[in-house]
C-alpha positions as CSV (number, residue, x, y, z in Angstrom):
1,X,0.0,0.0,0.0
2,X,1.6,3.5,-1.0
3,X,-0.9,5.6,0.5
4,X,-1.0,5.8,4.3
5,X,-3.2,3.8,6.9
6,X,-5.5,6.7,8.6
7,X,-6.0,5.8,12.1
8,X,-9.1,8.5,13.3
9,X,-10.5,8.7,17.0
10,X,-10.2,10.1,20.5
11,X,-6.7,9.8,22.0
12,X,-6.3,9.5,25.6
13,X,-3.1,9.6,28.0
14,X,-2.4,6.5,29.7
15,X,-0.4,6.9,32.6
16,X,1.3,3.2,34.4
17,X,2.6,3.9,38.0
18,X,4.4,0.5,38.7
19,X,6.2,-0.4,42.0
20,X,6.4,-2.8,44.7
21,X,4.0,-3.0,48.0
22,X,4.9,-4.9,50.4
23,X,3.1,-2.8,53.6
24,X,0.0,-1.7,54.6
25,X,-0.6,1.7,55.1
26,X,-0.6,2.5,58.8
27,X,-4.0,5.0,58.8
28,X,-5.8,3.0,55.8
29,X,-6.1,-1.3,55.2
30,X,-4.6,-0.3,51.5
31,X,-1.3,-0.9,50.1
32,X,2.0,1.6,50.0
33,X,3.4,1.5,46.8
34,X,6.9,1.8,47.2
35,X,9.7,3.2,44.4
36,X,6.9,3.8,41.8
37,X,7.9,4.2,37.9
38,X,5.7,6.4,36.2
39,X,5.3,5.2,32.2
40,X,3.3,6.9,29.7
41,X,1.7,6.1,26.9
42,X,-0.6,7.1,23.8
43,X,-4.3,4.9,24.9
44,X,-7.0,5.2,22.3
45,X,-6.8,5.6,18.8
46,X,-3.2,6.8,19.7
47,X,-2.2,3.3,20.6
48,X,-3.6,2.0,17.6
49,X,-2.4,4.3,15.3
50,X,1.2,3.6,17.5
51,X,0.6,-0.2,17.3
52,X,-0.1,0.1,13.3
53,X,3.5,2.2,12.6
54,X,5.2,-0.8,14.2
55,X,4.6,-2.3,11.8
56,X,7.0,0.0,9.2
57,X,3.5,1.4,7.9
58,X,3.5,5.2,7.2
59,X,0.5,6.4,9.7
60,X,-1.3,9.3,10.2
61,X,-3.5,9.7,13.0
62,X,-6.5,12.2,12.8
63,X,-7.8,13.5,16.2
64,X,-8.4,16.4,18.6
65,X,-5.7,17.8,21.2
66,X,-6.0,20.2,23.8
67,X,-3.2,22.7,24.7
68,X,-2.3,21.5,27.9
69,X,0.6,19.6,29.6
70,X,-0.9,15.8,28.8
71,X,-2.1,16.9,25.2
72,X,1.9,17.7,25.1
73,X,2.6,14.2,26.4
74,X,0.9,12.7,24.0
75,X,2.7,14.5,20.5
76,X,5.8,13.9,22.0
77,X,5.2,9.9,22.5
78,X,3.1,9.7,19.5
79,X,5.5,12.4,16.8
80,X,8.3,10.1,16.4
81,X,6.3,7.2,15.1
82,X,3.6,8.9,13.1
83,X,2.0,11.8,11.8
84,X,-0.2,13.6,13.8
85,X,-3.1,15.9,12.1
86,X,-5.2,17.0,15.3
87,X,-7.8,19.9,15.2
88,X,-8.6,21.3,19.0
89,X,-9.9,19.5,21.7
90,X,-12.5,21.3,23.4
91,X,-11.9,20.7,27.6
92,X,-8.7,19.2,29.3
93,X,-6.9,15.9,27.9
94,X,-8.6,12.1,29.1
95,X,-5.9,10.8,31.2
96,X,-6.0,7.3,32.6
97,X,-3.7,6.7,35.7
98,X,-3.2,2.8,36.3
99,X,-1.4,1.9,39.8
100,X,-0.1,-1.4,40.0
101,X,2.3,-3.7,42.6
102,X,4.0,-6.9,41.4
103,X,2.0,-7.0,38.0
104,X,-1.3,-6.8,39.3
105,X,-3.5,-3.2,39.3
106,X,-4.6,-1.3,42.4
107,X,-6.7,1.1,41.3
108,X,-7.4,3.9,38.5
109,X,-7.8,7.6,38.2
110,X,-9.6,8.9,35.6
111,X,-9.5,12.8,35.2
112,X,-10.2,14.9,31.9
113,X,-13.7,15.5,30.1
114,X,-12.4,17.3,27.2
115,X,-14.3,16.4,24.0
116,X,-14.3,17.4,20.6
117,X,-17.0,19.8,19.3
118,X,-18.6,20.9,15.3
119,X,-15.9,23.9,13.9
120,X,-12.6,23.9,11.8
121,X,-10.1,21.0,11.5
122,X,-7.5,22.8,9.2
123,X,-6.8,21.8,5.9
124,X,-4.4,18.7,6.8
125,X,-6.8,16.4,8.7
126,X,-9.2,17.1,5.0
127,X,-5.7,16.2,3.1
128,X,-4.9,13.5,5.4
129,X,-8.1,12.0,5.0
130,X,-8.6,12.3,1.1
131,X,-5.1,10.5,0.9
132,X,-6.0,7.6,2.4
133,X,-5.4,4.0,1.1
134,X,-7.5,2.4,4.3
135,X,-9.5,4.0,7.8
136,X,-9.7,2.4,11.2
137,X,-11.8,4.4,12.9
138,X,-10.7,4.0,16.9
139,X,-14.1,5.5,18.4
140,X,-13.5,6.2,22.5
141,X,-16.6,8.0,22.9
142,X,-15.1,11.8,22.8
143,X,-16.7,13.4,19.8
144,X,-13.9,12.9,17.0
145,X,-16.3,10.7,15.0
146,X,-19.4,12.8,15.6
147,X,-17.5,15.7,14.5
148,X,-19.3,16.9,11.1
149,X,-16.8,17.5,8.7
150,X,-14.7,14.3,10.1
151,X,-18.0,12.2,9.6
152,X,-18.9,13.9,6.2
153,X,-15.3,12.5,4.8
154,X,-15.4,9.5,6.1
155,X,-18.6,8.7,4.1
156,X,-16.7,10.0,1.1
157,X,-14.2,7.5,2.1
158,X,-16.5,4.1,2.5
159,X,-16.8,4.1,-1.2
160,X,-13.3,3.8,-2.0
161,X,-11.3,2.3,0.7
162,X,-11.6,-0.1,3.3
163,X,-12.8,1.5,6.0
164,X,-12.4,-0.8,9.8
165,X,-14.6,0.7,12.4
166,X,-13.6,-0.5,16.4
167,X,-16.7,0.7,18.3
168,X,-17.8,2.4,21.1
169,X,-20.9,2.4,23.4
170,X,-20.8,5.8,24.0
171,X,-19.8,6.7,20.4
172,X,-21.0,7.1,17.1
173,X,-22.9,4.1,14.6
174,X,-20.5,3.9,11.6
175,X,-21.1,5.4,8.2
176,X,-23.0,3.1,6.0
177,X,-20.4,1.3,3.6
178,X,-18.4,0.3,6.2
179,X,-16.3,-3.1,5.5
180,X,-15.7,-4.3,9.1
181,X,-16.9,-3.1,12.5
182,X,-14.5,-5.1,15.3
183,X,-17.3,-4.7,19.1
184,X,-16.0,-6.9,21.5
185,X,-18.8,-9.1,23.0
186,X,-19.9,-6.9,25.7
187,X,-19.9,-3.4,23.0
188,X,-21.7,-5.8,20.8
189,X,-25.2,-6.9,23.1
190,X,-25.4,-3.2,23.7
191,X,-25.5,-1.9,20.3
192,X,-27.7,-4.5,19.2
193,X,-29.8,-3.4,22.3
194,X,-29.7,0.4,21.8
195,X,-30.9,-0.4,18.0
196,X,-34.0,-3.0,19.6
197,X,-32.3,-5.8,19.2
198,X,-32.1,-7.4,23.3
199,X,-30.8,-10.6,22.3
200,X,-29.8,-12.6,25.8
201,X,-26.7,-15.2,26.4
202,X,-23.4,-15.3,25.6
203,X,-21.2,-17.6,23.1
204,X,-21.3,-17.7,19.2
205,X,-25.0,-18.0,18.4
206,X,-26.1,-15.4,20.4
207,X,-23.0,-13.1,18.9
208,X,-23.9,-14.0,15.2
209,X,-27.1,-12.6,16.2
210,X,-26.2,-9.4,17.5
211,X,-23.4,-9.1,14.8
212,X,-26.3,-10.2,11.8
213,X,-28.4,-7.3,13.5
214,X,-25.5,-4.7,13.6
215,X,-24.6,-5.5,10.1
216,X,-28.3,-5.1,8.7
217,X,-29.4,-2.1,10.5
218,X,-26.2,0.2,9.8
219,X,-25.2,-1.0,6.2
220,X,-21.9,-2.9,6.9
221,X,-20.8,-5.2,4.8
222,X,-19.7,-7.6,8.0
223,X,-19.4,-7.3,11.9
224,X,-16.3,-9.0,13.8
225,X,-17.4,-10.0,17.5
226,X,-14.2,-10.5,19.3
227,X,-14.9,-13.1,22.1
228,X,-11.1,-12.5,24.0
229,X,-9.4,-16.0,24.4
230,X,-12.0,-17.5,22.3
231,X,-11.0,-15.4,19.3
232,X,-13.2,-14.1,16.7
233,X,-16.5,-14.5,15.2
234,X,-17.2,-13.0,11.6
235,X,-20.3,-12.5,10.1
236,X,-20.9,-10.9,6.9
237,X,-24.5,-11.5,4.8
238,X,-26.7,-14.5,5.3
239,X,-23.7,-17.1,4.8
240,X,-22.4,-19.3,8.1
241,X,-20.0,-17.2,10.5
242,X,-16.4,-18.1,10.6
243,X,-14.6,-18.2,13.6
244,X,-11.0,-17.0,13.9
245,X,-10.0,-19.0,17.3
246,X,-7.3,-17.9,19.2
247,X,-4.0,-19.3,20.4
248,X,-3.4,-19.6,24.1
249,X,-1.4,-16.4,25.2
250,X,0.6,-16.7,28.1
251,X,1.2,-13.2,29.5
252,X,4.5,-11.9,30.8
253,X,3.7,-11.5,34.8
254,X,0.3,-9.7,34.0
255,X,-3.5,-10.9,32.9
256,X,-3.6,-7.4,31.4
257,X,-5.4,-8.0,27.8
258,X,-5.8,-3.8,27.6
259,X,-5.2,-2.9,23.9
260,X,-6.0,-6.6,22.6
261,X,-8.8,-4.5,20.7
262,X,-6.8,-1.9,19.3
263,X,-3.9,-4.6,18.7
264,X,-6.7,-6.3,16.7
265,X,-8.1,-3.9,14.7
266,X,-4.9,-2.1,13.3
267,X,-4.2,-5.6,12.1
268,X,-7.5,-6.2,10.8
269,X,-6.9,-2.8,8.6
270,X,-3.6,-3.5,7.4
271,X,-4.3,-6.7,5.8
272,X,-7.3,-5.4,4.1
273,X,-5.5,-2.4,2.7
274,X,-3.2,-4.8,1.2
275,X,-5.9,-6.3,-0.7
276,X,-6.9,-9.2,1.6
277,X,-10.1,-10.3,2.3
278,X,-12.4,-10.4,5.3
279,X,-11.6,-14.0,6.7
280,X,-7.7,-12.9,6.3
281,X,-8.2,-10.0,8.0
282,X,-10.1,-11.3,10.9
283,X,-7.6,-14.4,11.2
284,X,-4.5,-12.5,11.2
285,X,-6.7,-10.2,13.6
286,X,-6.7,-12.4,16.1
287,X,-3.1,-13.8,15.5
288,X,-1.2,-10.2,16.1
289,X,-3.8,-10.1,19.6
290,X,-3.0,-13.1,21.0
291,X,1.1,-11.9,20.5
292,X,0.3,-8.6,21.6
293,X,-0.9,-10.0,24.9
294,X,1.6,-13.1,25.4
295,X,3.8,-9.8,25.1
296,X,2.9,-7.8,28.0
297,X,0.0,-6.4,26.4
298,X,-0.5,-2.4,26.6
299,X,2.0,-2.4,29.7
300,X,4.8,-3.9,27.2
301,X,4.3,-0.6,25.4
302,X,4.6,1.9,27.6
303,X,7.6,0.2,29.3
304,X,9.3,0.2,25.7
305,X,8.6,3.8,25.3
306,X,9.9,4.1,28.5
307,X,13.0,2.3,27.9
308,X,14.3,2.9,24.3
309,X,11.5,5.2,23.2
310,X,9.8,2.7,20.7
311,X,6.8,0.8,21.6
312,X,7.4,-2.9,22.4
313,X,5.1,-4.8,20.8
314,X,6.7,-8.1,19.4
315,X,6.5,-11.0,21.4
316,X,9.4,-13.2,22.5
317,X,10.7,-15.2,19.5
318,X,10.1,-18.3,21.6
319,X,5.9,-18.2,21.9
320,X,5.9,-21.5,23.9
321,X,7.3,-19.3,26.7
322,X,9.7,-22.4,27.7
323,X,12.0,-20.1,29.7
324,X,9.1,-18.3,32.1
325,X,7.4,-21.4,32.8
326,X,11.0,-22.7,33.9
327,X,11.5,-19.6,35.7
328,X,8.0,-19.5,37.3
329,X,8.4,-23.0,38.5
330,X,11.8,-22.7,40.3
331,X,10.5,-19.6,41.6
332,X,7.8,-21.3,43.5
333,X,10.1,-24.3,44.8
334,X,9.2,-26.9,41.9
335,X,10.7,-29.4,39.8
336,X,11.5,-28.7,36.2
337,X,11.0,-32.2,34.2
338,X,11.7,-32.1,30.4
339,X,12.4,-34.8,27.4
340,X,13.3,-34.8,24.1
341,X,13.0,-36.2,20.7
342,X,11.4,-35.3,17.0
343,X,7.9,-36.3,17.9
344,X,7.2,-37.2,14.4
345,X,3.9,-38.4,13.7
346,X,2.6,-38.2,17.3
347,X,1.9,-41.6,18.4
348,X,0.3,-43.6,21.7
349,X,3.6,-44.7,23.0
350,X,4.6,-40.3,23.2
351,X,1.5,-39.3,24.5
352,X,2.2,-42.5,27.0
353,X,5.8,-41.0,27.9
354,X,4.8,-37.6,28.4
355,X,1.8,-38.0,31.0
356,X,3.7,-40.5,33.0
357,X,7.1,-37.6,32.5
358,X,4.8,-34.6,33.7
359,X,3.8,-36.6,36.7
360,X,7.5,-37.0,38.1
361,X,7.2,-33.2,38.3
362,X,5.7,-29.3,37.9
363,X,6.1,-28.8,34.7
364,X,7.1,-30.3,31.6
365,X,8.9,-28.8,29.0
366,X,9.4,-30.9,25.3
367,X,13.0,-30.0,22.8
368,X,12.2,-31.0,19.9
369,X,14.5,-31.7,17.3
370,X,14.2,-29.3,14.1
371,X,13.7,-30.5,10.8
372,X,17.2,-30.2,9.3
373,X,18.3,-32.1,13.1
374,X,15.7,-35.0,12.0
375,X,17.2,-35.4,8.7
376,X,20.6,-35.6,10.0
377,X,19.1,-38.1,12.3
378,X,16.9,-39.9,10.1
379,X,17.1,-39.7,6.4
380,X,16.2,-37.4,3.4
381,X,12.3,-38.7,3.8
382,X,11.8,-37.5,7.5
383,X,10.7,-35.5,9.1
384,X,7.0,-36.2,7.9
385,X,5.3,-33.4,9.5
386,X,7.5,-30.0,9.8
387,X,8.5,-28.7,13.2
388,X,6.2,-26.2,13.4
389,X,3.4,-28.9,12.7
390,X,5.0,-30.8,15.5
391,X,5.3,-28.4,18.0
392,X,1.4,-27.4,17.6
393,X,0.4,-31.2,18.2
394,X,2.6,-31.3,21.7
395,X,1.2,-27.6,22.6
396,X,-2.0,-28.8,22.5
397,X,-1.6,-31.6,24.7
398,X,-2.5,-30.6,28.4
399,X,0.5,-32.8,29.8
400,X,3.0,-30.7,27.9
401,X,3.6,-27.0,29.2
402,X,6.1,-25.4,26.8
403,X,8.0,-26.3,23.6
404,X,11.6,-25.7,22.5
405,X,13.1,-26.3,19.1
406,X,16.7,-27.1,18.9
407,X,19.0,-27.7,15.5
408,X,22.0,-29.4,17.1
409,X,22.3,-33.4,16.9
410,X,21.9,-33.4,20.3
411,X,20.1,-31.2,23.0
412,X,23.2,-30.7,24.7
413,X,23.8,-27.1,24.2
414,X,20.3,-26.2,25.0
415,X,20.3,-28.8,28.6
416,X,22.9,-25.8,29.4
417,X,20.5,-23.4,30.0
418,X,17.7,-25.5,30.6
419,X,19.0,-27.5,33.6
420,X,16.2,-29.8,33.9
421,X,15.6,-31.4,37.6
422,X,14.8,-34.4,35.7
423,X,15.7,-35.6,31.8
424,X,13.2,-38.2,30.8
425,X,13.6,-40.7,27.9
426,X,12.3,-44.4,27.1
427,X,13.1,-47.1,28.6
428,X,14.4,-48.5,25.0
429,X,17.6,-46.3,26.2
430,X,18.3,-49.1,29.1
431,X,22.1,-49.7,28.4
432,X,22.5,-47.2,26.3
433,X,25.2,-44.2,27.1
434,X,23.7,-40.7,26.5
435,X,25.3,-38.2,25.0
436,X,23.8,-35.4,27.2
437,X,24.0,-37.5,30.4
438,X,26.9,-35.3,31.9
439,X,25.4,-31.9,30.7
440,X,22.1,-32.8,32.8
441,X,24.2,-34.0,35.9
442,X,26.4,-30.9,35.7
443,X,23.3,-28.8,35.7
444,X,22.0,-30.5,39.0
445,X,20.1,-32.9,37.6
446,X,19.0,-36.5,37.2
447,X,18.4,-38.9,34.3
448,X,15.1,-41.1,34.4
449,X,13.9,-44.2,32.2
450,X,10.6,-44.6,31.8
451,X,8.2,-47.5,30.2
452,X,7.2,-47.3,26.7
453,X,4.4,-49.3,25.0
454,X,6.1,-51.8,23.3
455,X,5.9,-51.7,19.2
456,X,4.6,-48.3,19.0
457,X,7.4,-46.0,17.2
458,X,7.1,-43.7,13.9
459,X,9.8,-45.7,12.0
460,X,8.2,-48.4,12.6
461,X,4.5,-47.3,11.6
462,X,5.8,-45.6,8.4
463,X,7.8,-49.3,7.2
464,X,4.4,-50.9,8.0
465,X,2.6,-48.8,5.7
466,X,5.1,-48.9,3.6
467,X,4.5,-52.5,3.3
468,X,0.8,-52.9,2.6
């Protein structure tokens, strides 16, 4: 896309004070939070538009400032990632202060009711706007999308680009031509209510509902519920919904989803104005979520900003989160239990292994040998299923709590770092000298053969069918 993505809605300051409590106060049964961090950052459409220029996109984000010392904040956090076309914010700036202790919130301050109001915008937002190659609209309920003129160029806009509209209960209905509208579950029952549509429950037929009603009554050509860790649920015309589900997202030290929406929705709009379709959109939707959460969510960004001045919003390249569930477990006093292999065609004798290996133990973490490591190991013709295929089947079983890929022959070099409590393998290793034996005894730990179900092996089920 040459043109730019135009993010346009109500910016607010987010403020994170972060510190330790460990005491009660002496006059009041509430925590002291002691050595507090203050860390800004852009919430809104600003964290969209942010979240969006992360990306390498060119951004410019359409909104309304006040001239006071938070609507400064928020060019300087926002002005070296994006352009900024704002018109005047009538009242002080939304800010949104967050106190949290050990990863967990305290309480919130909310203070500024400014709002934008009908009157002149200046000829860049109009310029911004007409140059457009694709809209999200980031409504927080403050007036940028009532405004007039903003509205009256966004209709223009509906006709000719993709325009992504991320809702608000206290905002304005989107303009009719509207490709996607992204409510989350909750925004959605209360549109469809404020338009007469009280639809009770929760879950995907009562959503498809709602979104079917949403999509009718304000001319959009399709409505993406987001359901949280359940994914997403689009539904566009008469035709069956589809469902985008989400990968599990383990968060770093924090349940904190805030910004999963925005995280979304920028998402949503980039892969439509690269010519994508609708089902892309919403599955890659839910993909870049489900990092931006296993990242640290919103509280990742603002402590990138704080740190090296650019928003952190990439998760770890490991997304089993091997080394935190290690690091959570010795924390708490347990016993860290892992095995290794190439899992190839997942069979009854490795799901066998790994519940009774996850029993010896806390937690069980697999290293599984990369493809080019199997064919070193096995032959030109193996592996059958490609490691990241592999990994997905042993993520999804409940006795398995992280994955790590390794490329060496051996896991050696990775039994280094990991310094398993216990190192499982089969009992078909009885005799047999390992190679990482001394690595995992050097570490602290301790080598344990266990049963296997006899006749149940990969090579062996692939010369079988070879055979028939």
């Amino acid at each position: 896309m040459n043109r730019p993505l135009v993010v346009v809605g109500d910016v607010l300051l987010d403020i994170d004070i972060v510190g330790a409590a460990s005491r009660l106060c002496p006059d009041a049964p509430v925590p002291v939070i002691d050595q507090a961090d203050e860390r800004p950052r852009p919430g809104g459409a600003g964290l969209a538009a942010l979240l969006a220029a992360a990306e390498g996109r060119e951004v410019v984000l359409v909104t309304a400032l006040a001239d006071d010392e938070p609507g400064h904040r928020l060019r300087a956090l926002l002005e070296p990632h994006l352009e900024v076309a704002a018109f005047h914010l009538h009242g002080g700036t939304p800010c949104k202060l967050r106190i949290q202790a050990e990863g967990h919130s305290v309480a919130r301050l909310d203070v500024g009711e400014g709002r934008a109001q009908d009157g002149p915008v200046g000829p860049r937002v109009a310029e911004a706007l007409a140059g457009a190659g694709a809209v999200l609209v980031s409504d927080y309920g403050r007036g940028v999308t009532g405004h007039a003129a903003i509205r009256t160029l966004l209709e223009r806009l509906a006709a000719e680009v993709p325009v992504v509209w991320d809702p608000h209960p206290r905002g304005r209905t989107p303009v009719r031509g509207t490709r996607l509208m992204t409510p989350n579950e909750d925004e959605a029952a209360r549109l469809a209510a404020a338009e007469g549509a009280e639809i009770p429950g929760s879950g995907l037929a009562p959503a498809t509902r709602r979104a079917r009603h949403l999509a009718g009554a304000w001319g959009l050509e399709a409505v993406a519920v987001t359901l949280g860790a359940e994914g997403a649920l689009l539904c566009g015309g008469t035709g069956a919904p589809f469902l985008a589900p989400a990968e599990p997202a383990a968060s770093h030290g924090t349940a904190d989803a805030c910004g999963a929406g925005d995280s979304f929705a920028a998402r949503a709009t980039e892969v439509l104005a690269d010519g994508g379709g609708l089902a892309e959109a919403v599955g890659e939707g839910v993909r870049r979520a489900s990092e931006f959460v296993g990242s640290g969510a919103a509280t990742a960004v603002a402590a990138g900003l704080a740190d090296t001045g650019s928003p952190a919003v990439r998760p770890p390249r490991d997304r089993t989160d091997a080394w935190d569930v290690v690091e959570r477990t010795r924390r708490a006093g347990g016993t860290v239990v892992a095995t290794g292999g190439c899992f190839d065609l997942l069979h009854a004798g490795h799901v066998n292994l790994l519940q009774q290996a996850r029993r010896l133990g806390d937690c069980l973490i697999v290293c599984v040998n990369s493809d080019a490591s199997v064919r070193r190991r096995k032959g030109p013709g193996r592996p059958v299923a490609p490691a990241c295929d592999r990994v997905r089947v042993l993520r999804a079983l409940s006795d398995v709590d992280a994955t790590i890929v390794f490329d060496e022959d051996t896991p050696e070099p990775l039994l280094e770092r990991l310094r398993p409590d216990i190192w499982v393998k089969g009992a078909d290793y009885t005799g047999v000298t390992l190679p990482e034996a001394d690595t995992v005894r050097a570490g602290g730990g301790e080598i344990v053969l266990l049963p296997f179900l006899e006749g149940r092996s990969t090579t062996r089920m692939l010369s079988t069918r070879k055979g028939t």
